[in-house]
Each structure stands twice: as structure tokens, then as C-alpha cells.
C-alpha positions as CSV (number, residue, x, y, z in Angstrom):
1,X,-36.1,-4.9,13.2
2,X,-33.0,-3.6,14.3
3,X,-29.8,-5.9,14.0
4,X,-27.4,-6.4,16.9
5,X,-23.7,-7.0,17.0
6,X,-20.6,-6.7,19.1
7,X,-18.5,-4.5,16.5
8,X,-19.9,-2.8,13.0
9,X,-17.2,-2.8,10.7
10,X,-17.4,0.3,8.1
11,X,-16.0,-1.2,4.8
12,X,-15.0,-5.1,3.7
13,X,-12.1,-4.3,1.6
14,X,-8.6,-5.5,2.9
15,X,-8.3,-4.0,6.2
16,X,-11.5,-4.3,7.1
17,X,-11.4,-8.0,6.5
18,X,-8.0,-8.2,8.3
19,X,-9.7,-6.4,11.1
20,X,-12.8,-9.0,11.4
21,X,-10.2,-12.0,10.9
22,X,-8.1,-11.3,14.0
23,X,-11.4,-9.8,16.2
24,X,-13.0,-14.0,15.1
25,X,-9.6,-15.3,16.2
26,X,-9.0,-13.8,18.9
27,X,-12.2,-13.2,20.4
28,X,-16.0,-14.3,21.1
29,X,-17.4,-10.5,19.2
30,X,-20.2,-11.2,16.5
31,X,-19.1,-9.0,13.7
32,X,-21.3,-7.2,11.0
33,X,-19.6,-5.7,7.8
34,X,-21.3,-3.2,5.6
35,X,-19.8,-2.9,2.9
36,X,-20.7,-0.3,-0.5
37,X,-19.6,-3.1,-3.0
38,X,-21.3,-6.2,-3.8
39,X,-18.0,-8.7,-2.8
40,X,-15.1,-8.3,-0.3
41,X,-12.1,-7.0,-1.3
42,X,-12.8,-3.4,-1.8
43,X,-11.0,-1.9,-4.5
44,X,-9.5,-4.7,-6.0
45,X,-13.2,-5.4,-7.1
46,X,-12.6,-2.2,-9.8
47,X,-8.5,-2.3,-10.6
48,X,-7.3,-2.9,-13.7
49,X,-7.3,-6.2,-15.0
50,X,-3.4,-6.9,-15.1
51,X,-2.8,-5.6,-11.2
52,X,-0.3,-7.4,-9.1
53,X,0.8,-6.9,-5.6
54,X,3.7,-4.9,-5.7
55,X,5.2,-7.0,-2.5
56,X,4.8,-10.8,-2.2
57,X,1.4,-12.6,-1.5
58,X,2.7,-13.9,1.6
59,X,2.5,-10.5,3.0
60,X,-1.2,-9.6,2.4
61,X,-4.5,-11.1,2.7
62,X,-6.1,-11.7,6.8
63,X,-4.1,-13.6,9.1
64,X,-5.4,-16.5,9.4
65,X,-4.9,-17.5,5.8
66,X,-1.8,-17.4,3.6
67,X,-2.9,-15.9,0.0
68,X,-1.1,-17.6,-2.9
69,X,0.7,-21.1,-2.8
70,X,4.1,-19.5,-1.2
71,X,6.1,-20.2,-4.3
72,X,8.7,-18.3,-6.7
73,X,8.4,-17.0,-10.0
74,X,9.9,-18.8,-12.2
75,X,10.0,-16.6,-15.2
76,X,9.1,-12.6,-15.9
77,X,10.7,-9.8,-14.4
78,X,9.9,-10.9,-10.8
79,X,12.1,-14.0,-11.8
80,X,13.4,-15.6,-8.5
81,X,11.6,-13.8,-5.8
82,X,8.0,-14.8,-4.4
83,X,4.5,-14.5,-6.3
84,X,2.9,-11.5,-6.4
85,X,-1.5,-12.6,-6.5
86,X,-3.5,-11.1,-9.2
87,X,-6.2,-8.9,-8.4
88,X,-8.4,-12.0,-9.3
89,X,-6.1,-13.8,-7.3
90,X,-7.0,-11.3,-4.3
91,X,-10.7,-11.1,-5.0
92,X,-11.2,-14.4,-5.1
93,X,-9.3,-15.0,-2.0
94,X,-11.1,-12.3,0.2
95,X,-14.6,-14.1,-1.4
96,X,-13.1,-17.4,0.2
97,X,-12.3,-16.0,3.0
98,X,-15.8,-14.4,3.9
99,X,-17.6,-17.5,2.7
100,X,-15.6,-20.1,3.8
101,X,-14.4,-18.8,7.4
102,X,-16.3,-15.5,8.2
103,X,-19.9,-16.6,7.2
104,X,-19.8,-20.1,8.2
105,X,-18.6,-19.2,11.5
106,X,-22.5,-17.9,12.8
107,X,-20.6,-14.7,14.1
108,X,-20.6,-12.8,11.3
109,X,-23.2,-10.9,9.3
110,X,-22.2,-9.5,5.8
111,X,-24.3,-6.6,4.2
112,X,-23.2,-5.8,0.4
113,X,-23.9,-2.9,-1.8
114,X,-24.7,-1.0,1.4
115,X,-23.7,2.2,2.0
116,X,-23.0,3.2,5.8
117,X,-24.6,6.4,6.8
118,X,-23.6,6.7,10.0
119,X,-24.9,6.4,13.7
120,X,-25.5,2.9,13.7
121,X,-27.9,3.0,10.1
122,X,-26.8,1.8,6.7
123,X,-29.2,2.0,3.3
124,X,-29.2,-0.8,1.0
125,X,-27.7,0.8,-2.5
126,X,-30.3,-1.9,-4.4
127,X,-33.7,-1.3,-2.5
128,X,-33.2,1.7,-0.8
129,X,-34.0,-0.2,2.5
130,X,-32.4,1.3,6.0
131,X,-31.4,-0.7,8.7
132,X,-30.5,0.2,12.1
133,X,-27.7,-1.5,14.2
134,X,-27.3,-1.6,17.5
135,X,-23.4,-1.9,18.6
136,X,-22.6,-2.9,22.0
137,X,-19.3,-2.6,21.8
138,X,-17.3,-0.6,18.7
139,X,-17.7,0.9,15.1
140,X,-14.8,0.5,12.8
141,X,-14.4,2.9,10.1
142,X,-12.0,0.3,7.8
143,X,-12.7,3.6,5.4
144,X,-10.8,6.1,6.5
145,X,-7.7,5.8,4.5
146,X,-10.0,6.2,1.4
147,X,-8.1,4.2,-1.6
148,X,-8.9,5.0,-4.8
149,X,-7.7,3.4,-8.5
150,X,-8.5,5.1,-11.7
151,X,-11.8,3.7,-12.9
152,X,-13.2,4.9,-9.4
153,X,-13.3,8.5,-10.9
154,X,-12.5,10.6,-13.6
155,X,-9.5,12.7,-14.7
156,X,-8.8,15.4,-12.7
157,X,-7.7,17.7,-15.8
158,X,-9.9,18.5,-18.5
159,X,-10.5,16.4,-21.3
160,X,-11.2,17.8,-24.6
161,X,-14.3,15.5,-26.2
162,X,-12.9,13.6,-28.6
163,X,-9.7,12.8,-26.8
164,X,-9.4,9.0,-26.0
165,X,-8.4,9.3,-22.3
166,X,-8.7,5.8,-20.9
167,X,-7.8,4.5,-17.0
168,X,-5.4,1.3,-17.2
169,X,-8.4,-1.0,-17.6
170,X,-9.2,-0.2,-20.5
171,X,-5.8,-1.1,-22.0
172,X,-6.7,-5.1,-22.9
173,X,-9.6,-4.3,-24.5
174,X,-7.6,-2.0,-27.6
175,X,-8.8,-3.6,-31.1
176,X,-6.5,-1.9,-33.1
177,X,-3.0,0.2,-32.4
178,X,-3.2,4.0,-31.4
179,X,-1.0,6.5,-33.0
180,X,1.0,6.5,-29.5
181,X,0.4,6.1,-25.5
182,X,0.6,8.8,-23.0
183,X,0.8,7.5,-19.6
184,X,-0.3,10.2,-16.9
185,X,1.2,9.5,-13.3
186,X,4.5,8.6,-12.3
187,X,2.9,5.9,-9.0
188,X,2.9,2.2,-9.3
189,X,-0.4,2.4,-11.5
190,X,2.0,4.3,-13.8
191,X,5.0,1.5,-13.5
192,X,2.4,-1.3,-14.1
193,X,0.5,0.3,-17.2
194,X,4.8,1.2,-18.6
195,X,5.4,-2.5,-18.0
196,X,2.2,-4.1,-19.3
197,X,2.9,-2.1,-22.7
198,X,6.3,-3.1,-22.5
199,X,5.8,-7.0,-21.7
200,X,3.0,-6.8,-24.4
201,X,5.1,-6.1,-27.1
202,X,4.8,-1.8,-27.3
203,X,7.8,-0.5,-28.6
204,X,9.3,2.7,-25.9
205,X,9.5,5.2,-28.7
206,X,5.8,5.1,-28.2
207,X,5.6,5.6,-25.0
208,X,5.1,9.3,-23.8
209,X,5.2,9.2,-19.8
210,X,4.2,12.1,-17.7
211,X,5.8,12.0,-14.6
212,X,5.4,15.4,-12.9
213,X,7.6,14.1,-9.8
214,X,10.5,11.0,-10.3
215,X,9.9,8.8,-6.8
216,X,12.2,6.8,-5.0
217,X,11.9,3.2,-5.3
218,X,12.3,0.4,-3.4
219,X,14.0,-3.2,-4.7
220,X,11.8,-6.0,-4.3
221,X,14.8,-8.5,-3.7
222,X,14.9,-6.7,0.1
223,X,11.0,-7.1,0.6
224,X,11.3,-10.5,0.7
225,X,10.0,-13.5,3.1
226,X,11.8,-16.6,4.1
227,X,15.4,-17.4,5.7
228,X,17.0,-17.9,2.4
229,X,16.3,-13.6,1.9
230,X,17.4,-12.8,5.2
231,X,20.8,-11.4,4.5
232,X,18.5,-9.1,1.7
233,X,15.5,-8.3,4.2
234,X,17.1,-8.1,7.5
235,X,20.5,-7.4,6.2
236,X,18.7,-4.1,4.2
237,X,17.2,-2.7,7.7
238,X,20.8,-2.9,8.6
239,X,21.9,-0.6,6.3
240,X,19.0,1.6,6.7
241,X,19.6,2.2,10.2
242,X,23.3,2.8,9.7
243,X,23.0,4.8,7.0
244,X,20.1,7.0,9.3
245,X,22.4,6.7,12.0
246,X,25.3,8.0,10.4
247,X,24.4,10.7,7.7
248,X,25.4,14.3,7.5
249,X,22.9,15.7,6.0
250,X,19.7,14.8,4.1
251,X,21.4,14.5,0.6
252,X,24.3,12.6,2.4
253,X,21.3,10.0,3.8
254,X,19.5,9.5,0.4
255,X,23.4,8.8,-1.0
256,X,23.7,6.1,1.5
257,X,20.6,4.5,0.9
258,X,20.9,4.3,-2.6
259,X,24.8,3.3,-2.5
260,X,23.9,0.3,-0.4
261,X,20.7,-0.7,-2.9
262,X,18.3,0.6,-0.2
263,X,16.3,3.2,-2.9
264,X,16.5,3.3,-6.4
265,X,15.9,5.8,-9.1
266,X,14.2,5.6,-12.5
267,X,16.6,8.0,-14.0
268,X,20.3,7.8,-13.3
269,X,20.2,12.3,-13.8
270,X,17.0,13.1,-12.0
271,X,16.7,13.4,-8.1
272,X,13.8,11.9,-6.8
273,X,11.5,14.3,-4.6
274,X,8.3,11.5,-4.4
275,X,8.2,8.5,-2.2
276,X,5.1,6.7,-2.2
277,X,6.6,3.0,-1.5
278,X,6.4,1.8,-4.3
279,X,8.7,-1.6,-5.7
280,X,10.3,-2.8,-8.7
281,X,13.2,-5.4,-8.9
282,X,15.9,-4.4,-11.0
283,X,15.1,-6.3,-14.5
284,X,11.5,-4.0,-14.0
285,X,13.8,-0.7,-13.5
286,X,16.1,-1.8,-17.0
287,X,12.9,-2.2,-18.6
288,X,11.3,1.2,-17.5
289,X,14.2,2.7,-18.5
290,X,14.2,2.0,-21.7
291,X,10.9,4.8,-21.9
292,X,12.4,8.1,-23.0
293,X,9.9,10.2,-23.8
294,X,9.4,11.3,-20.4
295,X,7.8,14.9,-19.5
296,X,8.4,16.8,-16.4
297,X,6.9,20.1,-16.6
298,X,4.4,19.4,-14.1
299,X,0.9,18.1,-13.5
300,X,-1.5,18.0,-16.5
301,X,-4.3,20.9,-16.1
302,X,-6.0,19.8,-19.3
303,X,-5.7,17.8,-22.4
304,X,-7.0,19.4,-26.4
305,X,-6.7,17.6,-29.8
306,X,-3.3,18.7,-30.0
307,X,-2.0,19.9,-26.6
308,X,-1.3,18.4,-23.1
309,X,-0.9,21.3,-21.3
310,X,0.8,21.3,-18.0
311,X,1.6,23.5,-14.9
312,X,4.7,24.5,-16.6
313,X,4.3,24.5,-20.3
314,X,2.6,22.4,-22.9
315,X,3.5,19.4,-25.4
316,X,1.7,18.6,-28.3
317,X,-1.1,16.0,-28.6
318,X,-1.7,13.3,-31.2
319,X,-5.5,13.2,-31.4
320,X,-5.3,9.5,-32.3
321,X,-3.0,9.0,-29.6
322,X,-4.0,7.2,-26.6
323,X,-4.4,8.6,-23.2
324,X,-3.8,6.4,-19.8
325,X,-4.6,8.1,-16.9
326,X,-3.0,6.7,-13.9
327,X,-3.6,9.8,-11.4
328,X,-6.0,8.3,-8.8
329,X,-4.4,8.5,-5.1
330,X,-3.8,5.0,-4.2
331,X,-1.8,5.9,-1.1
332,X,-4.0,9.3,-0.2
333,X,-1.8,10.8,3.1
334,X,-4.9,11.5,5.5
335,X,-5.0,13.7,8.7
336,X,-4.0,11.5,11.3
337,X,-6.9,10.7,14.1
338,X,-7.1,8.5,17.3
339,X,-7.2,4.9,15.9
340,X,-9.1,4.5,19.7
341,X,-12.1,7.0,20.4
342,X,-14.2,6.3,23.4
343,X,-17.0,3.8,20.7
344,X,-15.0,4.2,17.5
345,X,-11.6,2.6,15.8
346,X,-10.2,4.2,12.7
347,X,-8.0,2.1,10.8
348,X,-5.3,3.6,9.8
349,X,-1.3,2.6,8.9
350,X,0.9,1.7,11.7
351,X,3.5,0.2,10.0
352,X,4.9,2.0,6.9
353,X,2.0,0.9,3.4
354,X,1.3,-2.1,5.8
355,X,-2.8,-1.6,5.7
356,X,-3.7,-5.2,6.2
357,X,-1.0,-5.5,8.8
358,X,-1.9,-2.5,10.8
359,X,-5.4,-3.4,10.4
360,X,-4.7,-6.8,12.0
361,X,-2.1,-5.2,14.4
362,X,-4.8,-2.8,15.9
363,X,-7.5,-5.3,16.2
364,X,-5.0,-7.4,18.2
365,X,-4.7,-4.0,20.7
366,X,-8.7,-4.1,20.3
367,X,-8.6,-7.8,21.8
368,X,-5.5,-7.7,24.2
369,X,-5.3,-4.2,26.2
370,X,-7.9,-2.4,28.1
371,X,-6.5,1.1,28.4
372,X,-7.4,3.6,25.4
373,X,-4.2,5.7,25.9
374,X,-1.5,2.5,26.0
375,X,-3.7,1.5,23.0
376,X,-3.1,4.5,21.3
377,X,0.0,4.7,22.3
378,X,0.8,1.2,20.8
379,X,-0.8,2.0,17.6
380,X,0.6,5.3,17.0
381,X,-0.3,5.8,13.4
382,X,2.6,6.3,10.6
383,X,0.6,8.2,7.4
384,X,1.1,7.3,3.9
385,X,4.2,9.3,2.6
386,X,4.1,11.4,-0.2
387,X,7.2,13.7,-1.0
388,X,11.0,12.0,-0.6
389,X,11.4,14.0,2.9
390,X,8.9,11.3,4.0
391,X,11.1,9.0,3.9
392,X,12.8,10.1,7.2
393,X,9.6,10.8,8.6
394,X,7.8,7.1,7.8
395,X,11.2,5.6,9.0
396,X,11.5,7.3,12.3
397,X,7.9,6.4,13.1
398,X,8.6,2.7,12.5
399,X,11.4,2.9,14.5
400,X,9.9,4.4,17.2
401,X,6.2,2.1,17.3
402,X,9.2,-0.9,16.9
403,X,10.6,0.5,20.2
404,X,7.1,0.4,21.8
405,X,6.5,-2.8,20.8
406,X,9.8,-4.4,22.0
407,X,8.9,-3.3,25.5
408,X,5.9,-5.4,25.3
409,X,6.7,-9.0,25.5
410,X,3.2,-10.6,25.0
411,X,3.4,-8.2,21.7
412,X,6.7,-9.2,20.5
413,X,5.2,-13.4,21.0
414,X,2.1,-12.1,18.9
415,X,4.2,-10.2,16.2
416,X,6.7,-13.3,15.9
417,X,3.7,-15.9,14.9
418,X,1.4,-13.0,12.7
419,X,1.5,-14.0,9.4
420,X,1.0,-10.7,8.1
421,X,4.3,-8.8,10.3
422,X,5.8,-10.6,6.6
423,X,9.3,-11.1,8.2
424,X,8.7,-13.2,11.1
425,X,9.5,-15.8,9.3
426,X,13.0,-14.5,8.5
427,X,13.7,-15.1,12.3
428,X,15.5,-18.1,14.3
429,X,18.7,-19.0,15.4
430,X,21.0,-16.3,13.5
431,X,24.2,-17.7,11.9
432,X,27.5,-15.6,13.0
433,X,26.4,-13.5,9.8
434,X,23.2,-12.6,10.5
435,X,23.8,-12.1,13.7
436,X,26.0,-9.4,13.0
437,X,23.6,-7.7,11.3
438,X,21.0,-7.6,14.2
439,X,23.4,-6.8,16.4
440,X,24.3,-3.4,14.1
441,X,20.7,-2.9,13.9
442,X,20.9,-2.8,17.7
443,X,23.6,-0.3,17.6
444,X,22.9,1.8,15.7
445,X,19.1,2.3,16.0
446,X,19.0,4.7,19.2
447,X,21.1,7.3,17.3
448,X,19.5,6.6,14.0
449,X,16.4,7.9,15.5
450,X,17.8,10.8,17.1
451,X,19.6,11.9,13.6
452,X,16.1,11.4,12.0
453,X,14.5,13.9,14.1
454,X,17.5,16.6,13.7
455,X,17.4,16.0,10.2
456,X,13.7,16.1,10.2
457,X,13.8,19.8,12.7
458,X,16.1,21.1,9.7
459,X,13.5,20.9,7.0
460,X,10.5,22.1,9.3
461,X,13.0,25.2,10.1
């Protein structure tokens, strides 16, 4: 028998259940999900047991339902600012949501530990079973943007047998102390296996870090919802835009930034070249810093009994010390594609790391708007950065799909009441303050786009 639905959407981790949320919301479509894991959520199904969110819970999740219970931490070293959900927090909150709204709903049809092999067939993973689908209106690959955590593959350096070379998940389960810790990566699965050794009681002498590139970091304080953090959220796009506005040169930019708290560093001597968006709040940064053992001679090409060696040299190896690898591309930068094409949507980042926003953002378009090139065109994609000259580049295309969407003034009543746009509620009547800040964001963002794309035509020279 073949199965019949309005859109097949390719993938129930967070965008794709982003996507389906807004499409049930704001439609009549009958949904079906194939997904190759046997509950929503994607990859948070497989992460390592202490994962947070690296930005509040108010900002992820679907949009019809807030994830977490919108409070503060009260202690730790995100003291003061919002929650950040567990990945059990998440998993357990994309199960709700598929069996408490999606499922319930008659409109939706949920296929689990399938895998999607294209043209309308997926094969059950369990039986071996195929099942054909016939799609009246669209196929959404949720897929695209491919993340992956370390215990969804293995290193990509070699590993000597007998080497204990472990991803972060494995960390809880040590019975008895290693002769040391290597952590290999320098992304935010790196920060959160230095910081659950630290909060755990490791001492940082221990601690060898391999960080073949230092990133820039963003402070959590100005990712932030609520009015209370609007002086820090709004007040920090401010700066940005003056600072992008006004700079000389690209070193001159990155000084600004960092001058007015925009970007930080994880070593005071060592110029970042790697921006992958991740966040830390300051007490996080102190405590990172106190790892000094820190090697930058390159990525790892394969690890003996008693060498790491690197692209540019080698360091000896405890063989009872204890590898972590933390390499896996989270935030893989893709070739960008047409999010719309002709009977297909790929799901890909409109807004800067925003996945479950864009994902919701673009099914909006989906519902709302008729024409594939204004659709496009509204969800011009911005791709994961990677290297700190991306920066500029992830910037100026948020700058410039904020432009598009200003001009649109059903869009702007849709972004003010989406839960997932994260700083809609940092908006209402401006005091005199505040509203200074807007008003510099104003001025200064049509030359802080044209800077960005001189700067930018000096590095592609």
C-alpha cells in the first residue's frame, strides 16, 4: 500500500520537528516524518551524557512550545542567566512534543528507525520493509546540514590499539583515574568535556588540550532573553554594528568587538582564527583558563603508545593516559543550495547557528508566500562559519536577510510573536536608553554593511 501525505519530511531531529510544528500551525498539510533513529530529536538521542545548550532553552525546541520552565540558574557557572535543557531535557521534550501534539493531531505520521532512500521510498532499518509515499505537495530534506557528535563516528586520526581514545560519553563511566586527559578539539564539545573535568573535581595540570585553532567566543550574558537583558542583547547588536560600521581594517574590527565584550578569547596571547559560535559566560572562560597544557601544532594525524603526532610536530603520549576525542563537525559548513526547488525544501541556516529558527522561519515562507524566487529570496541561506573571517561574512548576511525581512510587514508581525526569533521578547516600548541604542543600530547599519563587503573584497583579493 502506498502512504499519502501533503509534505514528507526527511529527518525528525530539531529542524525537522521545527519544520512540522509551524507547517501543523499554520496550515491544514498532513505531515509524514521519516526518521533513521528510533525517537525525535536527532542527535541529541547519541550526545554525551552531560550536554547543555550552549544558548538558553527559551531559544530552542518548535514553536509552539517553550522548552524548559523559563527560569535562571541559580548556581554553577551559568549563575544568573537563563537555563540551558539537558540533552535529556531536549530528548524528552522533542518525545513530548511528537506524542503529545504531532501524533495526536491525526495529521501526522511518524516512521522511526527508517532510513529515506529517496524518490518518495524509505526502508524500515528493523525489517527491511520499503514503503512508498506519494507527496502531493513537498519533500523536506531536514538532513542536509548533516550534524554530527563524536559517538556518531570514529577518530579521524589513527589510533594505535591499545590507546584508550574515548568520545566525551564515555567520560562518566571512568572506574578509576587515568594517568592524564587529552582532549582533542578546540569546539564546544571540547569547552564542555574541559568544564565537566573541571566541575568534577580534575585538577588542570592534567589536562592536555589540543586545540589546533583558538576560536572566538561569544559571552552568554549578550545571548540573552527577556527585557531585564536588553541593554546586554540589543545593546550588544549595537555595538556590533558600530563597530562593523566604523572599522579600519579587519584587525581594527575584531579589536572593537572584543573591546566592547562582543568576542572573547581563551588566551589573552593567541589570536583567534576559528569562529564556530560557540558561548561561554565569563566564570566558564576563568575556568578554562586555568588549562595550560594546551598544544597548537596542528591537527592530530595519529596517536602511538607514546606519541600524538601532529601536522606540525609531535608530543609524547602517556599510554595510560586517557584520550577524548571531541573532533566530530557539529557545525559542518555545507554548499549552499536553493532552500526552494520546484518539489523539494532543504533546510538550511538563515539566521546565524539558528537551525530550529530557520527551520521554523522557512516553513513560515512554505505557508505564507507563493512565489519560489521571493521565497528564496526571503530565506537566503547564511552557512555555518568556520574560520574567524566568517565572522564578517555570517554578520553581513544577517544584516542583509534582516533588511529583507523589515520590508515585509506581515513578516516582521510573524517574527515579533515567534517564540524561537529568541529576542522578540526583548521588544516594547523602549526607555530613552534603549531607545538610543535602536536608534544607533539604525544608523549605523547601512554603512556597516557596506564596510563588511569592502572588508570582505579585501581578503577574497
Amino acid at each position: 500500500m502506498t502512504l499519502e501525505t501533503d509534505y514528507l519530511i526527511v529527518g525528525a531531529g530539531a529542524m525537522g520537528m521545527a519544520f512540522a510544528d509551524v507547517l501543523m500551525t499554520e496550515t491544514d498539510a498532513t505531515i509524514l516524518l521519516v526518521d533513521r533513529v528510533g525517537r525525535p530529536g536527532g542527535h541529541w538521542n547519541v550526545a554525551y551524557p552531560f550536554v547543555r545548550l550552549h544558548q538558553p532553552s527559551a531559544f530552542y525546541g518548535v514553536n509552539s512550545r517553550p522548552l524548559g520552565s523559563g527560569t535562571k540558574d541559580a548556581t554553577g557557572w551559568n549563575a544568573g542567566l537563563y537555563e540551558l535543557a539537558s540533552g535529556s531535557e531536549v530528548v524528552a521534550y522533542f518525545d513530548q512534543v511528537m506524542h503529545q501534539r504531532f501524533l495526536p493531531s491525526g495529521r501526522v505520521q511518524y516512521f522511526p528507525m527508517c532510513e529515506y532512500e529517496g524518490d518518495g521510498t524509505f526502508r524500515s532499518l528493523l525489517s527491511g520493509e520499503k514503503q512508498d509515499v506519494a507527496v502531493r505537495e513537498k519533500t523536506v530534506d531536514t538532513t542536509y546540514m548533516k550534524v554530527t557528535v563524536p559517538a556518531m563516528r570514529p577518530p579521524v586520526y589513527d589510533v594505535a590499539d591499545g590507546v584508550r581514545c574515548v568520545p566525551p560519553n564515555a567520560l562518566p563511566t571512568i572506574d578509576h583515574p587515568p594517568a592524564g586527559y587529552v582532549i582533542v578539539g578546540a569546539g564546544k564539545t571540547g569547552i564542555d568535556a574541559a568544564l565537566w573535568l573541571l566541575a568534577n573535581g580534575v585538577d588542570p595540570s592534567a589536562i592536555t588540550w589540543i586545540r589546533p585553532r583558538d576560536s572566538w567566543l561569544l559571552d552568554r550574558a549578550n545571548i540573552q532573553p527577556g527585557r531585564e537583558f536588553f541593554d546586554r542583547a540589543v545593546g550588544g547588536f549595537a555595538h556590533r554594528t558600530e563597530a562593523s560600521a566604523l572599522a579600519s581594517s579587519i584587525d581594527d574590527l575584531f579589536q572593537r568587538l572584543e573591546a566592547t565584550g562582543q568576542l572573547l578569547r581563551m588566551d589573552p596571547d593567541v589570536t583567534p582564527t576559528m569562529y564556530r559560535c560557540a558561548t561561554v559566560t565569563t566564570d566558564e572562560l576563568a575556568q578554562l583558563r586555568r588549562v595550560t597544557d594546551v598544544v597548537r601544532l596542528g591537527r592530530v594525524r595519529a596517536i602511538t603508545r607514546d606519541a600524538i603526532v601532529l601536522a606540525d610536530g609531535t608530543i609524547p603520549h602517556q599510554p595510560d593516559a586517557l584520550v577524548v576525542d571531541c573532533t566530530a563537525d557539529g557545525l559542518e559548513r555545507r554548499p549552499v543550495v536553493p532552500v526552494f526547488d520546484g518539489d523539494t525544501i532543504t533546510a538550511q541556516t538563515v539566521r546565524t547557528c539558528q537551525q530550529v529558527f530557520s527551520a521554523a522561519f522557512i516553513a513560515h515562507v512554505e505557508a505564507g508566500y507563493d512565489d519560489e524566487a521571493e521565497k528564496n529570496d526571503l530565506c537566503t541561506v547564511v552557512p555555518h562559519p568556520d574560520d574567524g573571517i566568517d565572522w564578517l561574512r555570517t554578520t553581513l548576511g544577517d544584516m542583509l536577510n534582516t533588511v529583507r525581512w523589515q520590508a515585509d510587514t506581515d513578516l516582521q508581525d510573524w517574527l515579533l510573536r515567534a517564540r524561537l526569533d529568541g529576542f522578540s521578547s526583548n521588544r516594547g516600548d523602549p526607555d530613552a536608553e534603549q531607545l538610543e541604542a535602536l536608534m544607533q543600530i539604525l544608523e549605523h547599519a547601512p554603512a556597516a554593511v557596506t564596510n563588511l563587503e569592502r572588508l570582505l573584497a579585501v581578503t577574497d583579493d
